[in-house]
Gaussian input, Z-matrix of N, CA and C with variables (Angstrom, degrees):
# hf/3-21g

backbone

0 1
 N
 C     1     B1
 C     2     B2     1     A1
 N     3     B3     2     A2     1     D1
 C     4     B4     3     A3     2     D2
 C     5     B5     4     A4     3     D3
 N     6     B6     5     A5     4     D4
 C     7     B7     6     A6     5     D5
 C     8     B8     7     A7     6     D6
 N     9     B9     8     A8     7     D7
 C    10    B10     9     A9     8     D8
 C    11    B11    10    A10     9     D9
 N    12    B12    11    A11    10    D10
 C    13    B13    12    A12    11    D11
 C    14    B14    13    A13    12    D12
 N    15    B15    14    A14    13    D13
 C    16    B16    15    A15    14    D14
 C    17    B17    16    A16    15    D15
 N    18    B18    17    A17    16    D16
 C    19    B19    18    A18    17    D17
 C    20    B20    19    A19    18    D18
 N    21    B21    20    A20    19    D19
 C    22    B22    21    A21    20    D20
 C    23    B23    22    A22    21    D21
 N    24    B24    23    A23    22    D22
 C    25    B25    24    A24    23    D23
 C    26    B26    25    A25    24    D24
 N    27    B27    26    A26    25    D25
 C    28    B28    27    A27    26    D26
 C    29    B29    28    A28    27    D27
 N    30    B30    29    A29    28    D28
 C    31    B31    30    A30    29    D29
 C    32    B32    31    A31    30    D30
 N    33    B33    32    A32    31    D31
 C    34    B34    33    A33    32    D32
 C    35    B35    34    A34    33    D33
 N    36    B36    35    A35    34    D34
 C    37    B37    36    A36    35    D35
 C    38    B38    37    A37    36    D36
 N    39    B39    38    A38    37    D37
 C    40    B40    39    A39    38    D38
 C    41    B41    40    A40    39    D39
 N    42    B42    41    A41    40    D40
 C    43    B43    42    A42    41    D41
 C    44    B44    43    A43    42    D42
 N    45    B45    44    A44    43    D43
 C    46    B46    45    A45    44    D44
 C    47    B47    46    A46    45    D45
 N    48    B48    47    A47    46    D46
 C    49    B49    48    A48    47    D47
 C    50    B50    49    A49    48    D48
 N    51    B51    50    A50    49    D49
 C    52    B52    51    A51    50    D50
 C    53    B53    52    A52    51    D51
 N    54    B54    53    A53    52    D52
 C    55    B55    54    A54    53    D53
 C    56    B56    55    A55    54    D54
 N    57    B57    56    A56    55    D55
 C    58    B58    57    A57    56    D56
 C    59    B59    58    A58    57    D57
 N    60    B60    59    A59    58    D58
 C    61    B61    60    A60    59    D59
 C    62    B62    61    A61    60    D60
 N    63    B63    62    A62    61    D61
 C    64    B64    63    A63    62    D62
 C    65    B65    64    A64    63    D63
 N    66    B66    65    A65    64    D64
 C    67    B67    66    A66    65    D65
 C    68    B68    67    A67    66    D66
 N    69    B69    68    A68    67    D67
 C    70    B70    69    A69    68    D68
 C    71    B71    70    A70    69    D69
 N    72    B72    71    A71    70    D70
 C    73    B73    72    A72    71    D71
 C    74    B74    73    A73    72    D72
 N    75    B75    74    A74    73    D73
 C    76    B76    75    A75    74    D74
 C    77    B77    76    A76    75    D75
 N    78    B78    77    A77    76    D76
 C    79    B79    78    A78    77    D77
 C    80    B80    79    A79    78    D78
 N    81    B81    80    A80    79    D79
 C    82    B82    81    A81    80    D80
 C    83    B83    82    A82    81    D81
 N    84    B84    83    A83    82    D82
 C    85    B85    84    A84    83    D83
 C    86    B86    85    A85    84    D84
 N    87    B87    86    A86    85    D85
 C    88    B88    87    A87    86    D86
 C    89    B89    88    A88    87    D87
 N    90    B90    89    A89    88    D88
 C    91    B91    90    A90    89    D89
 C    92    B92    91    A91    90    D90
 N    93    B93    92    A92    91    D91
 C    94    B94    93    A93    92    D92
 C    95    B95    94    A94    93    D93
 N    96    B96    95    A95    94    D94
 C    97    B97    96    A96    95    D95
 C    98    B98    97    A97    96    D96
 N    99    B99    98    A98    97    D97
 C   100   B100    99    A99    98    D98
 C   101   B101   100   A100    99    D99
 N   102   B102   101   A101   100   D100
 C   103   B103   102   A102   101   D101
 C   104   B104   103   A103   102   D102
 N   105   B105   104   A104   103   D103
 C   106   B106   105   A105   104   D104
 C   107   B107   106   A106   105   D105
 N   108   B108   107   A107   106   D106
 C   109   B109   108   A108   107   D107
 C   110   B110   109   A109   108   D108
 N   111   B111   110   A110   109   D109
 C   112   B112   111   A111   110   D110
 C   113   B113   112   A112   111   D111
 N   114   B114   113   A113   112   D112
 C   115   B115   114   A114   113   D113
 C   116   B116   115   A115   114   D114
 N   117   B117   116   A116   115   D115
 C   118   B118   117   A117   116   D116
 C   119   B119   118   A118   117   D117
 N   120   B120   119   A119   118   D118
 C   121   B121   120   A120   119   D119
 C   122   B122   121   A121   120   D120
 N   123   B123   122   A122   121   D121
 C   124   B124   123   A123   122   D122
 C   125   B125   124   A124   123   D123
 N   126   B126   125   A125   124   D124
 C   127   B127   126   A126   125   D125
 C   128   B128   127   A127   126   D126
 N   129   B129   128   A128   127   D127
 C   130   B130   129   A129   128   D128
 C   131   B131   130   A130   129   D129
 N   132   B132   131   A131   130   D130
 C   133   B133   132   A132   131   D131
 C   134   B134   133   A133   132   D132
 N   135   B135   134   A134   133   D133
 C   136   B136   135   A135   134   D134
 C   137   B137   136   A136   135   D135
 N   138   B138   137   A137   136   D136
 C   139   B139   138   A138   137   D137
 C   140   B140   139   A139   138   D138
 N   141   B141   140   A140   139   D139
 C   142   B142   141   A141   140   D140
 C   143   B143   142   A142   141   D141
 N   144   B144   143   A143   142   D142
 C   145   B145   144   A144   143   D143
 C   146   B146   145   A145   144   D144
 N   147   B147   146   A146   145   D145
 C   148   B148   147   A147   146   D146
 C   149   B149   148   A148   147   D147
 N   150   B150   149   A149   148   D148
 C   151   B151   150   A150   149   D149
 C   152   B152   151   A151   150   D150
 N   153   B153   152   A152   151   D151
 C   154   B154   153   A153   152   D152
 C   155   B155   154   A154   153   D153
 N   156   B156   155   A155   154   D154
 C   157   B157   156   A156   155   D155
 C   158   B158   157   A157   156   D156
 N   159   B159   158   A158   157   D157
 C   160   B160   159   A159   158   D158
 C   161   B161   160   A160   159   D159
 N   162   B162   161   A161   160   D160
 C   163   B163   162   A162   161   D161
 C   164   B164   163   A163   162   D162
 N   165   B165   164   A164   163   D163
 C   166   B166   165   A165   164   D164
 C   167   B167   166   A166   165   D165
 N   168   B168   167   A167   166   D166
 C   169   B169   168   A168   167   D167
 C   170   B170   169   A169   168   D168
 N   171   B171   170   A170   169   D169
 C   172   B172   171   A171   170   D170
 C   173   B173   172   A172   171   D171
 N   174   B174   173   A173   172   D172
 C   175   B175   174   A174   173   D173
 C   176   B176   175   A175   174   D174
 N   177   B177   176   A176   175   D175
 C   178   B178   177   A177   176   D176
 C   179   B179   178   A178   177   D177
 N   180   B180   179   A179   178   D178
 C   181   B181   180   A180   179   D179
 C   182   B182   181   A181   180   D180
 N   183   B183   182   A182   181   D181
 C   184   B184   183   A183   182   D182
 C   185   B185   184   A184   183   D183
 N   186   B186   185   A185   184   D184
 C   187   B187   186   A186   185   D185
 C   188   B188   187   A187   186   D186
 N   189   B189   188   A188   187   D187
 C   190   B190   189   A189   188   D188
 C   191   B191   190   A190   189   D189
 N   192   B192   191   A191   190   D190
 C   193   B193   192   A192   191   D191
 C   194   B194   193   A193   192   D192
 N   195   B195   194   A194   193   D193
 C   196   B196   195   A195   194   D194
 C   197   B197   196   A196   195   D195
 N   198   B198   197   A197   196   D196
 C   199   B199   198   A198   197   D197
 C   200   B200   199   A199   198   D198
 N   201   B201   200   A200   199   D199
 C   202   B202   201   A201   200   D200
 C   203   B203   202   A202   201   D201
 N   204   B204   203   A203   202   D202
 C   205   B205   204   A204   203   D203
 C   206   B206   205   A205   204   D204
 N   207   B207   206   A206   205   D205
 C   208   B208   207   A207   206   D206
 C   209   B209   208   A208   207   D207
 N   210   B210   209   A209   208   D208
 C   211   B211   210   A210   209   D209
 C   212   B212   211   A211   210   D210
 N   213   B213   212   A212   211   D211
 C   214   B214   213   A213   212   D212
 C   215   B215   214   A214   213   D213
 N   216   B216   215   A215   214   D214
 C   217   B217   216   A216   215   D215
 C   218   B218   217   A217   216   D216
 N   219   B219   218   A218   217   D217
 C   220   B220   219   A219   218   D218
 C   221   B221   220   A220   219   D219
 N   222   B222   221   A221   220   D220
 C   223   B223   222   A222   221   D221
 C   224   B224   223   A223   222   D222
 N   225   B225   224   A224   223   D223
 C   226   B226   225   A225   224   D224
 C   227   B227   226   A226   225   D225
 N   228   B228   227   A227   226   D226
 C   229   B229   228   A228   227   D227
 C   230   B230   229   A229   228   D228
 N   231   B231   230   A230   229   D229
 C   232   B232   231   A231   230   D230
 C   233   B233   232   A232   231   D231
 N   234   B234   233   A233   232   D232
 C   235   B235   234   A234   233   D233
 C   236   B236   235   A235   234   D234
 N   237   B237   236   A236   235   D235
 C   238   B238   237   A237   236   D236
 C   239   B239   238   A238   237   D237
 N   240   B240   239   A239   238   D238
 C   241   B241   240   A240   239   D239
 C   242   B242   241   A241   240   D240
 N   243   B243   242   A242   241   D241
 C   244   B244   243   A243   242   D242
 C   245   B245   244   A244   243   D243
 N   246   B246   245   A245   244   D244
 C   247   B247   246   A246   245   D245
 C   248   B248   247   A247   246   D246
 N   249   B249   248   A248   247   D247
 C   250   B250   249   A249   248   D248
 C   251   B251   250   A250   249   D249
 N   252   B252   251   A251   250   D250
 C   253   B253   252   A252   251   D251
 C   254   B254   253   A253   252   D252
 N   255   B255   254   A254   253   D253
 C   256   B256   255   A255   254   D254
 C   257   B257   256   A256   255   D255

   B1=1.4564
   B2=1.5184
   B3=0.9528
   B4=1.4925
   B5=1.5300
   B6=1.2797
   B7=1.5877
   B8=1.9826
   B9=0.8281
   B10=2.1879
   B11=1.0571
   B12=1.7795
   B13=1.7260
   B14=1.5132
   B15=1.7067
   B16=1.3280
   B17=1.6297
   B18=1.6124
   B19=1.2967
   B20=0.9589
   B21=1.3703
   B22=1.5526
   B23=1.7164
   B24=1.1831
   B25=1.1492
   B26=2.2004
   B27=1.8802
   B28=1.0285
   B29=1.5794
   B30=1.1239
   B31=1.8339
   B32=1.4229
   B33=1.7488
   B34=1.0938
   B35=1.7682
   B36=1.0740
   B37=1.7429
   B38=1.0504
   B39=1.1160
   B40=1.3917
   B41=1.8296
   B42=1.0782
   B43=1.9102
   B44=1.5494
   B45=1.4576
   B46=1.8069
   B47=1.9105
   B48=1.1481
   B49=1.1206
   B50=1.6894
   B51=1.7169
   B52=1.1864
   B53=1.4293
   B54=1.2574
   B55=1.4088
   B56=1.2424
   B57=1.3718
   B58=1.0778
   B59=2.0148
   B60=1.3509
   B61=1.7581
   B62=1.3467
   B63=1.5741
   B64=1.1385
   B65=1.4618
   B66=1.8386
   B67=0.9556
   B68=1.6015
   B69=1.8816
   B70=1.5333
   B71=1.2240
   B72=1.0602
   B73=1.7443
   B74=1.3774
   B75=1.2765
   B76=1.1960
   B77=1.4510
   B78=1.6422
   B79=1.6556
   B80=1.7177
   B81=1.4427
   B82=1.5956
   B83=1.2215
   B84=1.3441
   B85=1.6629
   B86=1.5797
   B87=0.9897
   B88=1.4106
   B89=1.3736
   B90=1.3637
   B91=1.6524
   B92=1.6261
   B93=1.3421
   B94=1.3184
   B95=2.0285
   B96=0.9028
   B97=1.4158
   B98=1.5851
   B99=1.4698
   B100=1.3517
   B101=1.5884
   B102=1.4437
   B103=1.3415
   B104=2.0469
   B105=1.4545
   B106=1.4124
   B107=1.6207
   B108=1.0921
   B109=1.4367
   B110=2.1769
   B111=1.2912
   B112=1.9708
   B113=1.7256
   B114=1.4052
   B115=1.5371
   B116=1.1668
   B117=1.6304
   B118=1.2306
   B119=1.3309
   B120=1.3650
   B121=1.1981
   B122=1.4593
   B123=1.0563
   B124=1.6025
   B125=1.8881
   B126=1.6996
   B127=1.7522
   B128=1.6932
   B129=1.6099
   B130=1.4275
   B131=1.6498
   B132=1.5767
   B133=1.5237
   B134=1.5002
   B135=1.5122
   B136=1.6200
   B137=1.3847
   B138=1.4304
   B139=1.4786
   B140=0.8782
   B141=1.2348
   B142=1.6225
   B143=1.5594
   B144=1.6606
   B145=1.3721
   B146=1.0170
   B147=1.3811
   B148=1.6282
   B149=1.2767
   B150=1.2915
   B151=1.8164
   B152=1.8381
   B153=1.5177
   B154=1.1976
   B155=2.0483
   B156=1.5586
   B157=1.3628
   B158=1.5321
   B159=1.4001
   B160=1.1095
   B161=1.0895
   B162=1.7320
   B163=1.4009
   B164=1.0561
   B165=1.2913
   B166=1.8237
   B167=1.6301
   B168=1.5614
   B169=1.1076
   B170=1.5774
   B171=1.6303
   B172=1.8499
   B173=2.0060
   B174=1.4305
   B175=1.1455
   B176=1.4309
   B177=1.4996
   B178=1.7996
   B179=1.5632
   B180=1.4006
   B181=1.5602
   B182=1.6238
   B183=1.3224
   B184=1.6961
   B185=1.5189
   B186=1.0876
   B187=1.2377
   B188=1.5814
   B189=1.9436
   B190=1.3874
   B191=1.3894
   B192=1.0015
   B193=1.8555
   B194=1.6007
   B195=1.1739
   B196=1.3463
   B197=1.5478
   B198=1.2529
   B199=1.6160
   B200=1.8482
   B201=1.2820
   B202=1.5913
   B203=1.9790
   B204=1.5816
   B205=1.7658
   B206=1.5566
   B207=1.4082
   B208=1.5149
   B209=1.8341
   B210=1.4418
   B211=1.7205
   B212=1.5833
   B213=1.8369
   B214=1.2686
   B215=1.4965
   B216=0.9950
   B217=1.9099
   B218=1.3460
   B219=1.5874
   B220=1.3295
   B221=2.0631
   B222=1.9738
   B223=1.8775
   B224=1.7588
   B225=0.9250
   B226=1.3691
   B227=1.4720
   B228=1.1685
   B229=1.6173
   B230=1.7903
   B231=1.2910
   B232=1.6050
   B233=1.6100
   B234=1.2060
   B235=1.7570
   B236=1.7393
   B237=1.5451
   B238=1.2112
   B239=1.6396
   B240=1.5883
   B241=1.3070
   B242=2.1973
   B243=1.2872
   B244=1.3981
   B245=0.9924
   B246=1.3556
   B247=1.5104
   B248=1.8021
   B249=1.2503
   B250=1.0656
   B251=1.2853
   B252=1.3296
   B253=1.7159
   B254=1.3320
   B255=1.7816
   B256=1.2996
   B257=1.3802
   A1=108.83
   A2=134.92
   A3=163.84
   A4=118.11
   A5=110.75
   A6=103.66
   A7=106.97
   A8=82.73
   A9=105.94
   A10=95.00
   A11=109.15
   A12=112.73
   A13=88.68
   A14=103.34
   A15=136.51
   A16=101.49
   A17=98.25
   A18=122.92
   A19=130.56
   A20=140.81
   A21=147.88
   A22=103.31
   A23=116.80
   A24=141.05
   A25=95.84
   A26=105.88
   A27=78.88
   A28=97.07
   A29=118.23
   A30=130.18
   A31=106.97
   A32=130.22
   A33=145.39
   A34=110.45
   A35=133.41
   A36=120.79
   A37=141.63
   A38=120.40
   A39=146.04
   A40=106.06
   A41=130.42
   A42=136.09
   A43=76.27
   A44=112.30
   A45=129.70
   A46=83.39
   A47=124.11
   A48=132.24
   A49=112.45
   A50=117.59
   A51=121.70
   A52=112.14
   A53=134.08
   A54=133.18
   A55=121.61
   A56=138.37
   A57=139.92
   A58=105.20
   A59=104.14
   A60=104.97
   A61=102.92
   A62=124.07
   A63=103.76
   A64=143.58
   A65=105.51
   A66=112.21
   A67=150.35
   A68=91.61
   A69=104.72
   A70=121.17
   A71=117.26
   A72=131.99
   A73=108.74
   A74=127.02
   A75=132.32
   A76=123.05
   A77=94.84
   A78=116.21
   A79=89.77
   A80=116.60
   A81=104.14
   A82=99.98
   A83=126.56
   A84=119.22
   A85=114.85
   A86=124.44
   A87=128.40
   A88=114.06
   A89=77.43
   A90=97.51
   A91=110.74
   A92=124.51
   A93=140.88
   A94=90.76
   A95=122.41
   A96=141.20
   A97=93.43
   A98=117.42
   A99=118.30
   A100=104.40
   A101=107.37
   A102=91.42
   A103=93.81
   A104=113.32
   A105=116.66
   A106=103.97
   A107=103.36
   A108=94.78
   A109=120.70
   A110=102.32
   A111=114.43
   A112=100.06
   A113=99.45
   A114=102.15
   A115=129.79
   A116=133.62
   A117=128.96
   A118=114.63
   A119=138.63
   A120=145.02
   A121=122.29
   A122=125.87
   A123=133.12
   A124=104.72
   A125=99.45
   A126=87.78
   A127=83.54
   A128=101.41
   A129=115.78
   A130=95.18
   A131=110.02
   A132=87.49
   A133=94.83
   A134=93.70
   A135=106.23
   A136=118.30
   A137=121.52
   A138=124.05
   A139=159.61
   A140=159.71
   A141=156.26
   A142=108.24
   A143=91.41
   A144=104.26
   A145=127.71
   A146=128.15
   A147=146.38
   A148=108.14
   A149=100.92
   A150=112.73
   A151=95.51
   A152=121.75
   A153=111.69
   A154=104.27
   A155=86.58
   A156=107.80
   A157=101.42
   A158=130.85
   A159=139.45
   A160=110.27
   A161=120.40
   A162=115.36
   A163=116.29
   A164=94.47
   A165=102.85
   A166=137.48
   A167=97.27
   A168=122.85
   A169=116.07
   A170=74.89
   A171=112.57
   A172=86.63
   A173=97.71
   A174=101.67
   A175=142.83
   A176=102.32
   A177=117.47
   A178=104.47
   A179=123.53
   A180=110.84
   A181=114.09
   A182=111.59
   A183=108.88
   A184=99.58
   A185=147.42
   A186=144.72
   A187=114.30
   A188=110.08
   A189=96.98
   A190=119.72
   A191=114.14
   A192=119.33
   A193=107.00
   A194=135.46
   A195=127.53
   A196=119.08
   A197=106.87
   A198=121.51
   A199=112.53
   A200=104.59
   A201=89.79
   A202=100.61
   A203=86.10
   A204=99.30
   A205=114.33
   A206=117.21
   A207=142.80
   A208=122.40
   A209=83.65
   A210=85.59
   A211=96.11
   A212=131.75
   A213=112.86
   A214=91.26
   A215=123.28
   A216=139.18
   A217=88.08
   A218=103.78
   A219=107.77
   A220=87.79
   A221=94.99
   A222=87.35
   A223=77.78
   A224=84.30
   A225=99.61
   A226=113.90
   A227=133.40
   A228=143.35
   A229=127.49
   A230=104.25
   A231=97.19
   A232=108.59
   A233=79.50
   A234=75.22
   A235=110.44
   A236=104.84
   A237=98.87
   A238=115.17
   A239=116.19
   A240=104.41
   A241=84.24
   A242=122.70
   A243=103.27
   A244=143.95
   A245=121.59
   A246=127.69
   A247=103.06
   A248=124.17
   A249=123.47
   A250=132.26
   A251=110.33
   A252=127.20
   A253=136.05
   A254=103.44
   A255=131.33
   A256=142.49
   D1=158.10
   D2=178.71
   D3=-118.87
   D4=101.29
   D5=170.00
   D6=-109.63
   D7=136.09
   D8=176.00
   D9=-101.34
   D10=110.44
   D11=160.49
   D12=-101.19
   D13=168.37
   D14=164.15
   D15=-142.32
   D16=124.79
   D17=170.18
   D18=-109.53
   D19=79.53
   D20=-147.56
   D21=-109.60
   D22=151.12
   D23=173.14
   D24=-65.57
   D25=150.59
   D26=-172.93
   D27=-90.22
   D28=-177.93
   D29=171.85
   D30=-42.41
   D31=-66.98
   D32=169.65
   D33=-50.66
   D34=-20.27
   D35=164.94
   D36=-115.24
   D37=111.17
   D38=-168.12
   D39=-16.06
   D40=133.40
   D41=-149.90
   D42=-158.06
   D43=92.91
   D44=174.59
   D45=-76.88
   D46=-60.01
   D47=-165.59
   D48=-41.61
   D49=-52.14
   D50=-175.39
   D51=-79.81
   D52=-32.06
   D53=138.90
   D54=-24.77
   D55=-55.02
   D56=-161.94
   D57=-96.96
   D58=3.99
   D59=163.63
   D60=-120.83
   D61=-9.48
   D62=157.87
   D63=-86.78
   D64=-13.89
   D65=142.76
   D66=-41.20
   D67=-45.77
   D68=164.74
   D69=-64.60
   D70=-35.23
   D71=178.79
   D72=-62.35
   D73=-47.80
   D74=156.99
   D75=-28.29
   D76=-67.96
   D77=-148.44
   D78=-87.20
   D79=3.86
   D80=169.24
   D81=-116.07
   D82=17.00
   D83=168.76
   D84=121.34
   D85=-19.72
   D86=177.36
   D87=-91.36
   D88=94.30
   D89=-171.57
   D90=-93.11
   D91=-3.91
   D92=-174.59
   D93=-75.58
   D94=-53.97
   D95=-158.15
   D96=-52.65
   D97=124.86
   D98=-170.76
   D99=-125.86
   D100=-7.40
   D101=176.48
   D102=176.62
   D103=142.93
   D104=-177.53
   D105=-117.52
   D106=128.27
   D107=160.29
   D108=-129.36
   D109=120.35
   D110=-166.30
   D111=-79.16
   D112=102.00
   D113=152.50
   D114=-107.90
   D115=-125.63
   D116=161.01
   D117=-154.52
   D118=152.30
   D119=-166.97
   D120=-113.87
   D121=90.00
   D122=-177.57
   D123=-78.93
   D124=140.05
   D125=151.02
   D126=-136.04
   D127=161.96
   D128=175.56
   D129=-119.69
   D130=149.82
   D131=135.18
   D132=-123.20
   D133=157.80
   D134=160.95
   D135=-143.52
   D136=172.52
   D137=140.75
   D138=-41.61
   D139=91.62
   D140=-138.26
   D141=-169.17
   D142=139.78
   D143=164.74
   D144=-70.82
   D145=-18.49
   D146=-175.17
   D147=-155.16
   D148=171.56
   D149=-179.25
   D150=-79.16
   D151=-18.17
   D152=-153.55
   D153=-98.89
   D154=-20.50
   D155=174.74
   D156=-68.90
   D157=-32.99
   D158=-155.42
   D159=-95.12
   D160=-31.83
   D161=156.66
   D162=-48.53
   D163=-76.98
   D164=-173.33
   D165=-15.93
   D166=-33.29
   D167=-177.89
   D168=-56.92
   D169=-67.76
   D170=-170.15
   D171=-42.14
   D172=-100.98
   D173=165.76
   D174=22.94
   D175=-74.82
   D176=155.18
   D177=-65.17
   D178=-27.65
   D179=-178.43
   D180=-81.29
   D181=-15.28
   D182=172.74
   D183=-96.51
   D184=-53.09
   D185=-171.08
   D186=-51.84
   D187=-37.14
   D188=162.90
   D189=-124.93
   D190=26.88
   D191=154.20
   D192=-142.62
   D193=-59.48
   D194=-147.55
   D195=-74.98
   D196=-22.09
   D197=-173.10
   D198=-119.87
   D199=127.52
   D200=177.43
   D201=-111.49
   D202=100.89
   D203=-160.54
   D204=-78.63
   D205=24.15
   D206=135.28
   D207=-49.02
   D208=-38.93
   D209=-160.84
   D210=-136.70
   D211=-5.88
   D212=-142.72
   D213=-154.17
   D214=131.75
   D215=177.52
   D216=-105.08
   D217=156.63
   D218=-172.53
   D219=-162.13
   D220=170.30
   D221=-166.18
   D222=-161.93
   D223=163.72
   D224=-173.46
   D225=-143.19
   D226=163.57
   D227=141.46
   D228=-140.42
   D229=146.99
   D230=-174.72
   D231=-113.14
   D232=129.02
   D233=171.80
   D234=-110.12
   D235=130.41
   D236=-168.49
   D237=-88.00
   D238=-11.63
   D239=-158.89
   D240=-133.68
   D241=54.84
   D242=173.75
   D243=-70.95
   D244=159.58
   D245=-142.70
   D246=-76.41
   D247=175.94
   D248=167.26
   D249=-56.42
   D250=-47.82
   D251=158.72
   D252=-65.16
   D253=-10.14
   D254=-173.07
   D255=27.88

């Protein structure tokens, strides 16, 4: 299985980082761009008996390493059967 985290900054804390690409985004023409926000993108693979076993996992793995859930929302999905190219 394959799990895809996303670790995003939450709405309420300040992301100096996504400011400063939305500026660029701006200042190269994309003027549509109303707002950036910089997280980070995890994939795992692991083992599991189930997709539900596999949450569970994930889950306990952002709550005590991957996410600092002070400042940071985070989401996940598992894929149980991924593709070759993945």
């Amino acid at each position: 299985m394959i799990a895809r985290v996303i670790v995003a900054p939450k709405p309420v804390v300040n992301d100096p980082q996504g400011a400063t690409v939305h500026r660029a985004l701006t200042s190269l023409g994309f003027s549509e761009v109303s707002g950036v926000r910089v997280g980070k993108y995890v994939e795992i693979q692991l083992a599991a008996g189930s997709v539900l076993e596999a949450s569970a996992r994930v889950e306990a793995m952002c709550r005590e390493l991957l996410a600092n859930q002070v400042i940071e929302d985070f989401r996940f999905e598992i894929d149980p059967e991924p593709s070759a190219q993945g």
